[in-house]
LUMRO-122917 format. One record per residue (C-alpha): residue in one letter; x, y, z. Coordinates in pm, whole numbers, padded with zeros to 5 digits, always signed. Each point is the difference from the previous one (the first is absolute). Layout:
<recs>
AXYZ
...
</recs>
This chain:
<recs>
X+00932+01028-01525
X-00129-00342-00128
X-00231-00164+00164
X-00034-00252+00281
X-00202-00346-00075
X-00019-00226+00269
X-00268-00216-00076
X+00158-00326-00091
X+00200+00081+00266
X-00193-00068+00234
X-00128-00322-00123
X+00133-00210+00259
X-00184+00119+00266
X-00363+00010-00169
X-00142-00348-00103
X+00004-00049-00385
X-00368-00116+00000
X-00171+00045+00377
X-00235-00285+00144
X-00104+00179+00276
X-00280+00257-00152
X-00012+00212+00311
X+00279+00107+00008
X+00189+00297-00151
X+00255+00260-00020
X+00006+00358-00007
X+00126+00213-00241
X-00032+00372-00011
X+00090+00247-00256
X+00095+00380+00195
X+00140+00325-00122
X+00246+00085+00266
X+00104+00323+00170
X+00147+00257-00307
X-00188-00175-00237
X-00285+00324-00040
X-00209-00081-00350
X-00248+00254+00163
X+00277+00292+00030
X-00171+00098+00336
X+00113+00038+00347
X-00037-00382+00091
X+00312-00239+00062
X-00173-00318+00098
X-00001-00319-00125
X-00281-00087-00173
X-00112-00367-00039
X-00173+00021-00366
X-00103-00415-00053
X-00003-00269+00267
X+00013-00426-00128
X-00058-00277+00177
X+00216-00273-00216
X-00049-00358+00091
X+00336-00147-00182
X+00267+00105-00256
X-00251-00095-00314
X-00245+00228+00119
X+00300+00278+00030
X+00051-00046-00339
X-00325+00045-00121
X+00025+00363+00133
X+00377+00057-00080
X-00073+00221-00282
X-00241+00217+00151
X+00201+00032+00339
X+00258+00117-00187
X-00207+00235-00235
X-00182+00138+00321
X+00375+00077+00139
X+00165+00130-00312
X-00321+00247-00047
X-00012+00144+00339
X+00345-00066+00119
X-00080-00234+00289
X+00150-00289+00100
X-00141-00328+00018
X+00107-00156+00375
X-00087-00392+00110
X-00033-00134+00358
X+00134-00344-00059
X-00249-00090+00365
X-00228-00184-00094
X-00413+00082+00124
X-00331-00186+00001
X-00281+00149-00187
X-00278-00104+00253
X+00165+00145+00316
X+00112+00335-00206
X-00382+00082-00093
X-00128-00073+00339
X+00273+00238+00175
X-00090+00244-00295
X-00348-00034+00134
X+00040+00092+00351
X+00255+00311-00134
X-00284+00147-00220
X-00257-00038+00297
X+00246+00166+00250
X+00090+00255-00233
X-00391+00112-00077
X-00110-00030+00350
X+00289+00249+00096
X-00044+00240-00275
X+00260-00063-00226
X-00177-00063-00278
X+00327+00140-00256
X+00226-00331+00181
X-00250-00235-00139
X+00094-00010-00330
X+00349-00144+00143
X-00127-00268+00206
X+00107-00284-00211
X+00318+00089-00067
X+00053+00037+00404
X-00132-00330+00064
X+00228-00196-00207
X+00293+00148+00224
X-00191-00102+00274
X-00119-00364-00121
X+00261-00228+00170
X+00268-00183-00238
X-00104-00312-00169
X+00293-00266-00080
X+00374+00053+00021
X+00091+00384+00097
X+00245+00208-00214
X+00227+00253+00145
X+00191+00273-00133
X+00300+00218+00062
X+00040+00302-00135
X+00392+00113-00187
X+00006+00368-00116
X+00302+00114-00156
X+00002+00361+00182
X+00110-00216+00332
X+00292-00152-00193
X+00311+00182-00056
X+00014-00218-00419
X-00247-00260-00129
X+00269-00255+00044
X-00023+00050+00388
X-00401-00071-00069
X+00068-00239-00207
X+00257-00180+00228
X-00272+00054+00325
X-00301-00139-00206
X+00253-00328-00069
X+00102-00036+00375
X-00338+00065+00110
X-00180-00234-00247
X+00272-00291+00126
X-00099+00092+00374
X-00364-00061-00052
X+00086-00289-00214
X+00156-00197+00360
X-00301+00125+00187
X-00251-00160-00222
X-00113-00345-00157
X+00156-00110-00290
X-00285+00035-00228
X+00007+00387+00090
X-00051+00237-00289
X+00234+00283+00066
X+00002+00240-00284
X+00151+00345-00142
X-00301+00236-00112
X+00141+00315-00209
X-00155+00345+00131
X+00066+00336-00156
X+00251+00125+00243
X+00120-00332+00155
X-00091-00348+00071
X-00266-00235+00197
X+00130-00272+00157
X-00301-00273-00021
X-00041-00338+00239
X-00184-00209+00217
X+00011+00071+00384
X+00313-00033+00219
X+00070+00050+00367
X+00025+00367-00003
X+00219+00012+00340
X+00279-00247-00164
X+00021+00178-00303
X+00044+00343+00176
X+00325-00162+00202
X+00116-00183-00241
X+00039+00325-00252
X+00208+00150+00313
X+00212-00314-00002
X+00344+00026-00162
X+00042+00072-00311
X-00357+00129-00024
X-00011+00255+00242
X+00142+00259-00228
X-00385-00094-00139
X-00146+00072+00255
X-00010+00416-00008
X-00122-00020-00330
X-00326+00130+00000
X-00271-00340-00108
X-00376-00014+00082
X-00144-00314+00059
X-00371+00004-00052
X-00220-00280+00083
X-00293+00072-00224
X+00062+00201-00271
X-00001+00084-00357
X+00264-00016-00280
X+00064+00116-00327
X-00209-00149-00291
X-00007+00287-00293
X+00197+00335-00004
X-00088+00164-00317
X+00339+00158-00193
X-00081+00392-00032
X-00108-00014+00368
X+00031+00335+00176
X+00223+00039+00281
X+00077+00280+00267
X+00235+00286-00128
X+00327+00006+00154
X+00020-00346+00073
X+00287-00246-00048
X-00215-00305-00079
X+00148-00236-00246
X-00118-00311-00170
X+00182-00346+00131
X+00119-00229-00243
X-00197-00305+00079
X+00186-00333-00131
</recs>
């Protein structure tokens, strides 16, 4: 299967050059659940290299080896398009390596960082996602015709300046934009002729991660029914 590059992409909701030196976002690179390099009994995810990334020219300064690092060890590289502050991340990371020594969890430590940017509050505009996976469809046209109807729902509940964008997964598609009124949009997918929408199985997430490398020869669990969507 080929692979998935989303990192121009994304470019419209990462500052080409950032003037604010504080503040960054996370990307992580994570061998997911099947994905066993270590042929042992363990199927957990595994989060193998952590970036902060301040704008899209510092992305591409570590394109190549994000994708090197994924195509090696058959991760895949995920952003959270939230933006966090440097200053405030390091202090919470502070107080979670304190609380975890003083209670004998000396192992948790070593993740304190990476906890503490989840828990840094968002700096700037927020980005939301909702989640498409083609198992909840009956065809990828009915995705493809729910992603369009959704996209031009959130597109009346926001400003006009919105960015509202498609992001290509491995076994469906992220739906990308700028907050809405979360109670509107619900009713207004129930609304005729949307409500036939409505069963269709979406997750909206408020602060999460999306696809920004999926390497090509990635493994995936046996017996499953996964298939690569054509992205336009």
């Amino acid at each position: 299967m080929e692979a998935v590059d989303n990192f121009e992409h994304l470019s419209g909701f990462i500052p080409e050059i950032s003037d604010n030196k504080d503040k960054f976002y996370m990307v992580q690179l994570i061998i997911r659940k099947g994905t066993n390099l270590n042929h042992n009994n363990s199927n957990r995810s595994r989060t193998i290299r952590t970036y902060q990334i301040r704008d899209m020219e510092h992305l591409r300064e570590y394109k190549k080896e994000m994708m090197y690092l994924c195509d090696l060890t058959k991760a895949r590289a995920y952003i959270n398009l939230n933006a966090r502050l440097f200053t405030k991340t390091a202090l919470i990371a502070i107080k979670l390596l304190s609380d975890s020594i003083i209670n004998g969890h000396e192992y948790n430590a070593r993740a304190a960082y990476s906890k503490a940017i989840m828990d840094c509050p968002i700096k700037g505009k927020k980005v939301w996602l909702i989640d498409l996976d083609i198992k909840n469809f009956e065809s990828e046209d009915q995705m493809r015709v729910a992603a369009v109807n959704i996209m031009l729902t959130i597109e009346h509940l926001t400003e006009r300046t919105a960015t509202i964008k498609l992001n290509r997964s491995k076994t469906g598609l992220h739906i990308l934009s700028s907050t809405f009124r979360r109670d509107v949009f619900i009713e207004t997918l129930q609304e005729p002729p949307l409500e036939l929408l409505y069963g269709m199985d979406y997750e909206l997430k408020i602060d999460s991660s999306t696809n920004l490398y999926i390497p090509a020869d990635e493994s995936i669990l046996p017996n499953s029914d996964q298939k690569l969507i054509e992205f336009p």
